[in-house]
C-alpha positions in Angstrom: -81.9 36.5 66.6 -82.8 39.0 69.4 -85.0 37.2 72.5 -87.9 38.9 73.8 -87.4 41.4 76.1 -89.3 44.0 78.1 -89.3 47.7 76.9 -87.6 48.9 80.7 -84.8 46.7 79.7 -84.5 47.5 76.1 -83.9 50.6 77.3 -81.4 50.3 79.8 -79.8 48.0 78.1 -79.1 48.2 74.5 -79.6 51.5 73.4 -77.6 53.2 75.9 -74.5 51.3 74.2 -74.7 53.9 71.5 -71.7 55.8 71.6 -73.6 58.6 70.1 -75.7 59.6 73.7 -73.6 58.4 76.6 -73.5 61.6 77.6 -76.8 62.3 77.0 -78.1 59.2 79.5 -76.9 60.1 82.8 -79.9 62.2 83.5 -81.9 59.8 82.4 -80.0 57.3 84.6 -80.9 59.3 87.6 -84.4 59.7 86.7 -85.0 56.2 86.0 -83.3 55.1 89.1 -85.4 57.3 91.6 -88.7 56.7 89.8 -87.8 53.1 90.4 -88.5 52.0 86.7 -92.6 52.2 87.1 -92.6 54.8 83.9 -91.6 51.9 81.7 -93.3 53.6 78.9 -93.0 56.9 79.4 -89.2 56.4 80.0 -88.4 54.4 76.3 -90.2 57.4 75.0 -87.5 59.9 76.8 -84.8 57.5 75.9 -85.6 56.9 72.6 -85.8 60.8 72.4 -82.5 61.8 73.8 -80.8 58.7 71.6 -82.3 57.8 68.6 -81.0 59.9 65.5 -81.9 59.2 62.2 -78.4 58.1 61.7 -78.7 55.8 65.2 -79.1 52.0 64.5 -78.1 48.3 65.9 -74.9 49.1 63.5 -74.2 52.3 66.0 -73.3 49.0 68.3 -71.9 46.3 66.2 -70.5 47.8 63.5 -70.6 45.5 60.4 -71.5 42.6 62.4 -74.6 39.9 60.5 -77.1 39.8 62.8 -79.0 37.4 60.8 -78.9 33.5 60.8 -78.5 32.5 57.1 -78.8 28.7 58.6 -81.8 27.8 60.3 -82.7 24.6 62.0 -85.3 23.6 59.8 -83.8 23.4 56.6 -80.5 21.6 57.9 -78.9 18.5 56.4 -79.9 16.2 59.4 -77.0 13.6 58.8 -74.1 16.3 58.9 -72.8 18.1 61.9 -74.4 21.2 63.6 -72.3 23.8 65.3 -73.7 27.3 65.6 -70.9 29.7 67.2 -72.3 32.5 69.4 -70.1 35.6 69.9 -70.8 38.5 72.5 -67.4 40.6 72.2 -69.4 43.7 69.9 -70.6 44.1 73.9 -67.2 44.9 75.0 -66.9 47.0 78.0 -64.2 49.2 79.2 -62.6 48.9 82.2 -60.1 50.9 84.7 -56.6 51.1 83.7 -54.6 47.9 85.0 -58.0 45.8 85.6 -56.9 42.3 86.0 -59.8 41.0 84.0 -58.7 40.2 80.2 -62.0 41.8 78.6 -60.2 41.9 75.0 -59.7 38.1 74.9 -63.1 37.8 73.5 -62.8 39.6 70.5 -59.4 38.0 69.3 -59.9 34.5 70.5 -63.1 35.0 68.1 -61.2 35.9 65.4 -59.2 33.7 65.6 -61.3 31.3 65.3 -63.0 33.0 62.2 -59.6 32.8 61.0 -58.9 29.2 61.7 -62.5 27.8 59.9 -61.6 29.9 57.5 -58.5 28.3 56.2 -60.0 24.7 56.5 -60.2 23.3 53.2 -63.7 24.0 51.1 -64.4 20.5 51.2 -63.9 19.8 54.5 -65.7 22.8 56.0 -69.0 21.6 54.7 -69.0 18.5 56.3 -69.5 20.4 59.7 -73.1 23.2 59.3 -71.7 26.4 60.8 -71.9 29.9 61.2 -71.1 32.9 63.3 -73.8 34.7 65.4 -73.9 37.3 67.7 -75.4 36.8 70.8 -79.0 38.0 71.7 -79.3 39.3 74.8 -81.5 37.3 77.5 -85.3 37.8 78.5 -85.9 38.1 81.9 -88.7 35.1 81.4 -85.7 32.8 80.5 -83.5 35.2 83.2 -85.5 35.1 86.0 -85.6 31.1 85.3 -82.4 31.1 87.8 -82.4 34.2 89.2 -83.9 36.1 91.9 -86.3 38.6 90.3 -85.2 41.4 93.0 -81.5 40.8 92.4 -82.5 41.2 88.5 -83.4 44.2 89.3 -81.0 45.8 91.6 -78.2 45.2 89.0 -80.0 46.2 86.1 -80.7 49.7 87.9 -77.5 49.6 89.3 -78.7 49.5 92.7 -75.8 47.2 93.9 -74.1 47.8 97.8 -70.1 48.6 96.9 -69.5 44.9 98.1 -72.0 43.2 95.8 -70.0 45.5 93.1 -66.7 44.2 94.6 -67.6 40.6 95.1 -68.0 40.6 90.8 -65.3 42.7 90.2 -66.3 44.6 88.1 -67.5 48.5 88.3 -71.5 48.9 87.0 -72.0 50.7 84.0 -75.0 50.3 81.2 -72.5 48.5 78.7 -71.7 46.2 81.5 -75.8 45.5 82.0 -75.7 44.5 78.5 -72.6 42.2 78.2 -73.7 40.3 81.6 -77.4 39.8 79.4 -75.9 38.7 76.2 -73.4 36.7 77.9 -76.2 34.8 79.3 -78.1 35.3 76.1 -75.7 33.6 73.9 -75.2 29.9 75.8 -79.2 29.8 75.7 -79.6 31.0 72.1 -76.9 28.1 71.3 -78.8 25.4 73.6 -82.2 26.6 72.3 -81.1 26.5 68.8 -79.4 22.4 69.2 -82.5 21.5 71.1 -84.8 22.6 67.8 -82.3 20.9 65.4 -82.9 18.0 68.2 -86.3 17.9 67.3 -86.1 17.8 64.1 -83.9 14.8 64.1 -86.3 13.0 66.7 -89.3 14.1 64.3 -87.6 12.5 61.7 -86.4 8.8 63.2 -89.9 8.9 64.9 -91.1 9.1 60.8 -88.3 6.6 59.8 -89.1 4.6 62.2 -92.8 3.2 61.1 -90.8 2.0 57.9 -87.7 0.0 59.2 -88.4 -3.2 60.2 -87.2 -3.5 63.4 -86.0 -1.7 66.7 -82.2 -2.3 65.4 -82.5 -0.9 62.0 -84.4 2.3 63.3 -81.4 2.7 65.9 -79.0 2.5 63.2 -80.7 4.9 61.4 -80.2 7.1 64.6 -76.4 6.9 65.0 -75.9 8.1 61.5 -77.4 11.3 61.8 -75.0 14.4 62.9 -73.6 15.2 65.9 -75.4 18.5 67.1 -73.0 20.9 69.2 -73.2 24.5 69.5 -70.9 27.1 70.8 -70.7 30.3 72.8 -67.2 32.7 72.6 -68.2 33.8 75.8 -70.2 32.6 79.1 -69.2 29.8 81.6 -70.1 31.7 84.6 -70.1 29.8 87.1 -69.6 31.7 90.1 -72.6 33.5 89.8 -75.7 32.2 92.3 -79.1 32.5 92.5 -79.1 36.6 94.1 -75.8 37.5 94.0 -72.6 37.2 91.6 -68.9 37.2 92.5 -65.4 36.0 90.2 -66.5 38.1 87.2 -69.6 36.6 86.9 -73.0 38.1 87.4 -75.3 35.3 85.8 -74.6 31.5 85.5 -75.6 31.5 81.6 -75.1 27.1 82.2 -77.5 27.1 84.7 -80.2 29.9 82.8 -79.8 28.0 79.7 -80.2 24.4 81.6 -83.6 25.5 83.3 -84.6 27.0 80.4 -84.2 24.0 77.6 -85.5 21.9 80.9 -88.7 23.8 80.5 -89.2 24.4 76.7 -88.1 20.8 75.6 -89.7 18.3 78.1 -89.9 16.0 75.9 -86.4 14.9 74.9 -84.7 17.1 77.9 -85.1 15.6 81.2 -81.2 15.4 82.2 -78.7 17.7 82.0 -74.5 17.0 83.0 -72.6 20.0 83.4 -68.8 19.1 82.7 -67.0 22.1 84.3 -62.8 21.9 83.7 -62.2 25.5 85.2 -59.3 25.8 87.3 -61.6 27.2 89.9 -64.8 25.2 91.3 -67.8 25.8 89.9 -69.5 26.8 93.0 -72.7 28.8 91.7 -74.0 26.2 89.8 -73.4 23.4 92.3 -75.6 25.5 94.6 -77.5 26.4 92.3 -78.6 22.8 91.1 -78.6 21.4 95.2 -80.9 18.6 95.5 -81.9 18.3 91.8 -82.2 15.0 89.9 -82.5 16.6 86.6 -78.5 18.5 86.3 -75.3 16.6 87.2 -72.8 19.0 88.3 -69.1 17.7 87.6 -66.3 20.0 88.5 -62.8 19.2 88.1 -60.4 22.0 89.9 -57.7 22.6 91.8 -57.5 22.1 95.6 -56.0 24.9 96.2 -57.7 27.7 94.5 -61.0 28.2 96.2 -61.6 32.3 96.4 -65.0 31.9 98.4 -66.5 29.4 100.3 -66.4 25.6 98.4 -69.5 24.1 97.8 -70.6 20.6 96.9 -71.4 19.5 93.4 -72.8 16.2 92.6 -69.3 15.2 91.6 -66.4 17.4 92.8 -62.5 16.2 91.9 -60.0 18.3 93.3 -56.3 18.6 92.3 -53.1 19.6 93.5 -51.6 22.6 93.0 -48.5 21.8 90.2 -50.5 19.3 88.9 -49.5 18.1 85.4 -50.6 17.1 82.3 -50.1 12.7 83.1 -52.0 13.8 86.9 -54.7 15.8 85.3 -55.8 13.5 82.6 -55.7 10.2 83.9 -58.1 11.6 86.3 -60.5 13.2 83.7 -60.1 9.7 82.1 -61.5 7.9 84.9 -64.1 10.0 85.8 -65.4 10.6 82.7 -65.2 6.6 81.9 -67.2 6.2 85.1 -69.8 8.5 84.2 -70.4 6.8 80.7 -71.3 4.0 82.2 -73.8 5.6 85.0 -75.0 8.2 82.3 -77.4 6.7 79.9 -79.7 9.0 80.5 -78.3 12.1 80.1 -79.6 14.2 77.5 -77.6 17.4 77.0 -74.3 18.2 78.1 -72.7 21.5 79.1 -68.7 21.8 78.7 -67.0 24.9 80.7 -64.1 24.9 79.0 -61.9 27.2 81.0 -57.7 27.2 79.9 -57.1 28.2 83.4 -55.3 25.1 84.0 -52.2 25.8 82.0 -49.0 26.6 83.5 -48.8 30.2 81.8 -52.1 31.3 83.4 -51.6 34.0 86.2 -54.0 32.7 88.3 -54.4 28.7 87.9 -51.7 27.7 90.0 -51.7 24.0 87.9 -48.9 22.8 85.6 -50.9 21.9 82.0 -49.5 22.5 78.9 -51.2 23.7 75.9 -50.8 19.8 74.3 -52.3 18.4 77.7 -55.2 20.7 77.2 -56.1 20.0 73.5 -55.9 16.0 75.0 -58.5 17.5 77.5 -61.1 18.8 75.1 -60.7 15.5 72.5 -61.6 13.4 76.1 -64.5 15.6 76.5 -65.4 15.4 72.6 -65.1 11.4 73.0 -67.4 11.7 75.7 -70.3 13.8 73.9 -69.4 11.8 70.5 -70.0 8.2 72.6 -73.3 9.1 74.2 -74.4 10.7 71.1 -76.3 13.8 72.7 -75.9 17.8 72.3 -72.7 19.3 73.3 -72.7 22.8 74.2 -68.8 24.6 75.0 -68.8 27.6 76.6 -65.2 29.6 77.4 -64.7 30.3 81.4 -61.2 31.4 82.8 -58.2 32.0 81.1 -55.4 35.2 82.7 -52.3 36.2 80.9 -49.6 36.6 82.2 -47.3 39.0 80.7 -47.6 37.6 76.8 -51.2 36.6 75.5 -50.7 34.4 73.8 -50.5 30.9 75.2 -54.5 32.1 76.5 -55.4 33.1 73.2 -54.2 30.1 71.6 -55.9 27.6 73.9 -59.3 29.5 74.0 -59.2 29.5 70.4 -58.2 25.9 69.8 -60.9 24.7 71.9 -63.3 25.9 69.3 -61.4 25.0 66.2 -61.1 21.6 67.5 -64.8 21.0 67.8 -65.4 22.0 64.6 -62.5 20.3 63.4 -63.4 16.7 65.3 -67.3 17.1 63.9 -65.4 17.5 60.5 -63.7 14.3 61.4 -66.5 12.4 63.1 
C-alpha cells in the first residue's frame, strides 16, 4: 500500500506522527534543518532511536485502521464495477483555535460514507468491487513529477518564508508534511490502481478479440465490461503550482497523479480531462498544464470568487454570484454535451468534486441546493459512464457555516452516489 520513498522523508515524515516522541523530535528538527538533510543515514538512525519503542508501530498512527488491500487488481471480476476508496483523515492535523479550515470534515464525511455502503443491501453491494484504503503517502519520483524539486524541499524542512506559510494557510508542522504527502498520495494510489485494472481489461479484449469474428462483436464485448472509478476522501488541490502553494493546498494531487499515470501507462493514457466543479477556479492546474495537448483543464466557478490572480484553463466557465441550481446546470449540461462530442479521445478523467457551490457554504457565494448538487455529480457520472473511461473523484472545498451538516452531507453523498450509480449501471 505504502509508495516508495526515500529514507530522509520517511523520517520526517511518518514517524514523527507518533504521538509517543513529539517531544522528543524538536532537537532533531533543528539538527536536521541546519545539517541540511545530507546525513540521511545517520539521521533515520537518531530518529529511529529517539522514536522507535518496542511498543511503537504504524498502529501508534492509525489506530485500527487495515492497511492492507484484500482486493487486488488482478484477481477482479472484469465485467463488474471497480471503485477503490482512498482515505487520508488517520493524518489529521491540529490546527489553532478558530482556524477557518474544516480539517475534521475528513474523518466524518468518511464515515459516513462507510456508514452509507454499509447499509446497502448484500446483494446490491457486490455488484460494485469496493473497499476502503488508507492513503500511501507520495514518492518524491511520482512528487517531483509536478513539482519543483527545491520547493520539495523547502517545505519538507520547513524552510518556508512566513508568506509562503501564509499564502497556504496553514502553519508548518511534521503532521502537516505528512498529510500534504498522503493527500497527494492517495488520488495517485487510486489513479495507479484503475489504470492496472485498465490493463487488465485491455489484456483481456486484446485476447477476446482474436476469437470474435468481427470489429463489432469484439466492441461489444468491450462495453460490457465494468466501469472502473476510483476514489480519494481527500485531495483536489488545485491551487497549488508548480513551486509554491496557496488556498490550503500545498500539492496539486490531480496534476501529480495525471503526470504520473501519463508516464507509467503510455500505452492506453495519452489524454487526460480534468473536470473541476469547485466554487473557486482551479488556477494551479490550469498553469500547471499551460500549453499541453495531453490534459484538458475544465473549470466551472464563480465570477466572483477569485482569491489570487485568475488564470486560463483550456476551458474556463464562470458564474454569477447567486447563481442557482436551473443557471448552474443547464450550463454544466451544455458544456459537458459539447465536450462529448470533441472528446473521443480522452482516456481518463479527473472529477474535483468540491460542495462549495451550495448556498450554506461560508465561502461560495453561489445559490445550489444540496438536490442541484446530487443532479451535478449524476451529469458528471453520465459523462464518465458515456465515454466509458476511468473516473477518478476527488473532494475539494466545502466551509460550514455555523451547522455542519449540509457540507457533511454533500461531501458524503458524492461518494455514496458513485458507488450507488456503478451499482445501478
Amino acid at each position: 500500500m505504502y509508495e516508495h520513498i526515500s529514507k530522509s522523508h520517511v523520517i520526517i515524515c511518518i514517524f514523527m506522527v507518533f504521538t509517543n516522541c513529539i517531544r522528543n523530535t524538536q532537537s532533531l528538527i533543528s539538527s536536521y534543518r541546519r545539517s541540511g538533510g545530507l546525513s540521511q543515514r545517520r539521521a533515520f538512525r537518531q530518529l529511529k532511536q529517539r522514536c522507535f519503542s518496542s511498543s511503537s508501530s504504524m498502529s501508534d498512527v492509525i489506530g485500527n485502521h487495515n492497511i492492507q488491500s484484500s482486493l487486488h487488481e488482478n484477481s477482479l471480476d472484469l465485467f463488474s464495477a471497480y471503485f477503490p476508496i482512498y482515505y487520508n483523515d488517520v493524518y489529521e492535523v491540529p490546527l489553532p483555535p478558530n482556524h477557518r479550515f474544516p480539517m475534521e470534515k475528513y474523518r466524518q464525511v468518511r464515515e459516513r460514507v462507510q456508514e452509507n455502503i454499509n447499509n446497502l443491501p448484500v446483494d446490491y453491494k457486490t455488484n460494485v468491487q469496493s473497499e476502503f484504503r488508507i492513503s500511501p503517502l507520495i514518492s518524491l519520483e511520482n512528487l517531483t513529477t509536478t513539482h519543483c524539486p527545491d520547493y520539495v524541499e523547502r517545505y519538507m524542512k520547513g524552510n518556508q518564508t512566513d508568506q509562503e506559510v501564509r499564502n497556504v494557510g496553514f502553519p508548518w508542522s511534521l503532521k502537516g508534511v505528512a498529510r500534504s504527502l498522503s493527500s497527494t498520495g492517495g488520488t495517485v494510489a487510486a489513479a495507479k490502481s484503475m489504470c492496472e485494472a485498465k490493463k487488465r481489461q485491455l489484456s483481456y479484449i486484446g485476447g477476446i478479440g482474436k476469437h470474435c469474428k468481427g470489429v463489432s462483436e469484439s466492441k461489444d464485448v468491450e462495453r460490457q465490461l465494468g466501469n472502473i472509478w476510483g476514489a480519494h476522501l481527500a485531495g483536489g488541490t488545485h491551487h497549488a503550482f508548480r513551486d509554491r502553494g496557496e488556498g490550503f493546498c500545498v500539492f496539486s494531487d490531480i496534476a501529480v497523479a495525471a503526470n504520473t499515470i501519463l508516464r507509467d501507462y503510455p500505452d492506453f493514457i495519452k489524454k487526460i480531462l480534468i473536470i473541476d466543479l469547485d466554487v473557486h477556479q482551479g488556477n494551479g492546474n490550469s498553469v500547471l498544464f499551460q500549453g499541453r495537448n495531453d490534459v484538458i483543464t475544465f473549470s466551472v466557478h464563480c465570477s466572483s470568487n477569485y482569491f489570487s490572480p485568475k488564470e486560463d484553463s483550456d476551458l474556463d466557465i464562470e458564474l454569477p454570484p447567486g447563481c442557482n441550481d436551473a443557471t448552474y446546470l443547464a450550463t454544466l449540461n451544455h458544456w459537458l454535451q459539447r465536450i462529448s462530442k470533441e472528446a473521443e479521445d480522452v482516456d481518463f478523467v479527473f472529477f474535483q468534486a468540491g460542495v462549495d457551490i451550495l448556498n450554506e457554504d461560508r465561502l461560495g457565494r453561489m445559490d445550489v441546493s444540496q438536490d442541484g448538487v446530487a443532479r451535478r455529480n449524476k451529469m458528471v457520472f453520465d459523462f464518465a459512464n458515456q465515454l466509458k473511461v476511468p473516473l477518478c473523484i476527488t473532494m475539494g472545498g466545502g466551509y460550514p457555516k455555523k451547522s455542519w451538516e449540509p457540507i457533511l452531507s454533500a461531501h458524503s453523498n458524492v461518494y455514496t452516489q458513485a458507488f450507488s450509480y456503478l451499482a445501478d449501471n
